[in-house]
N, C-alpha and C positions, 0 to 999 in steps of 0.2 A: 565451463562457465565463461563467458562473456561477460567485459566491463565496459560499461561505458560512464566514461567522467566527465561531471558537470564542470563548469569554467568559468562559467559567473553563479551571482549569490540566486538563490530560488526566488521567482515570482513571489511563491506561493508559502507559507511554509507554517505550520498547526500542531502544537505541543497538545498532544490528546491523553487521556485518562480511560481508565478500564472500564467507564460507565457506556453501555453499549449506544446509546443515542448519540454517541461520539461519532460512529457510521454513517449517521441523517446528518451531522453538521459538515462533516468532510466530504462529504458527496457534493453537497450545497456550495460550500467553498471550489469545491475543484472546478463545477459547474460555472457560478459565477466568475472567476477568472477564468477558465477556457472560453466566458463569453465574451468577457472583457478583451483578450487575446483575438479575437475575431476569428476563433478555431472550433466554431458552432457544431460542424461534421465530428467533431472526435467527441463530444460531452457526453452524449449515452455511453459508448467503449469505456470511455475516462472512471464515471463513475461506477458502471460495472466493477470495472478492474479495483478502485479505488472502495470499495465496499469488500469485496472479495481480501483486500490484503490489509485490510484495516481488521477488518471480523477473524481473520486469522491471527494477526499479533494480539489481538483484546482476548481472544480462547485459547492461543496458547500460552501470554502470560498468568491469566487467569489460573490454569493449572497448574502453575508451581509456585506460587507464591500464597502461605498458609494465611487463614484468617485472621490470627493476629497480626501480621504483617500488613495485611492487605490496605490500609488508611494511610499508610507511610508509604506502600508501594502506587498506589492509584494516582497519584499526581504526575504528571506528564513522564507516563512510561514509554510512549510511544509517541512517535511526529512520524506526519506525514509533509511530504516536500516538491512541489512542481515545480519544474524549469521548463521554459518556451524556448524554443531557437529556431528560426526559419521554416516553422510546417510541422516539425518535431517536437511532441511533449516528453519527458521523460517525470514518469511519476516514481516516488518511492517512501516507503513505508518505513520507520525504522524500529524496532523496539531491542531493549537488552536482553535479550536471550541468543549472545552472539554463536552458541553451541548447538543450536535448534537449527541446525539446516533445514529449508521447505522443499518436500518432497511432492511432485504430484502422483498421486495414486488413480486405482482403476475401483471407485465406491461400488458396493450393494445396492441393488436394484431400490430397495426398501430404504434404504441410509437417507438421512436428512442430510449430511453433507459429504463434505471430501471432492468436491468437485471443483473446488471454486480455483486451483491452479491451473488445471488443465482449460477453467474457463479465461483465466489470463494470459496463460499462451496462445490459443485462438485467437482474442481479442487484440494482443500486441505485434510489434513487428518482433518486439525479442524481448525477453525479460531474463531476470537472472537475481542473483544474490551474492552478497558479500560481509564480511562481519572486520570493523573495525575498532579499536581502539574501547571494546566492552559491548558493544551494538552490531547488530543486524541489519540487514538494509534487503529487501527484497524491493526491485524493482521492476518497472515495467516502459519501456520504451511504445510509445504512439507516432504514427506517421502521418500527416495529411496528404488526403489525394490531390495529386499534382490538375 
């Protein structure tokens, strides 16, 4: 596992809830500020990546948290976080399930998902994950072409 640490505070940064159109607004945010940033070239990758690790912390908290719980849990269980730095985005995702390591797998032909890691690794120069202080963080490093 590879770390890379941020140094200043995030650009970007979105206290999300388990409601799935949370996906459409974080895409939208990363979009707008990566255009604001003048890093146009990485906004498709960005938001790829940024849907794929958004829809995984929203499905995997979703499964363990019972439905009574669920109105107490829904309130910003997850944030998403962008830092700019010279050419480089580092995006990262975080939610509390610091014990859910993300695994990419090899889906069924038929399967609706299980792809969307292997679609972040593709898309990044490097990604990885880390759990601190009760939270998860899987992220994704982006590079602009020099």
């Amino acid at each position: 596992m590879t770390t890379v640490t941020a140094t200043r505070p995030p650009y970007l940064e979105l206290a999300l809830t388990l409601d799935r159109s949370e996906v459409s607004r974080s895409r939208q945010a990363v979009a707008r500020a990566l255009r604001d940033l003048g890093h146009t070239s990485l906004v498709d990758d960005a938001c790829v990546i940024v849907s794929e690790l958004v829809t995984n912390a929203i499905l995997e908290t979703e499964k363990r948290i019972t439905f009574l719980a669920r109105d107490f849990l829904t309130s910003s269980r997850i944030k998403l976080k962008l830092y700019a730095d010279s050419g480089r985005i580092l995006l990262e995702v975080w939610d509390a399930l610091p014990n859910e390591a993300p695994r990419p797998r090899l889906a069924d032909i038929g399967e609706e998902g299980g792809r969307g890691l292997n679609i972040v690794a593709q898309l990044s120069a490097k990604w990885g994950y880390g759990s601190v202080c009760g939270w998860k963080c899987v992220w994704a490093l982006l590079e602009a072409a020099p």
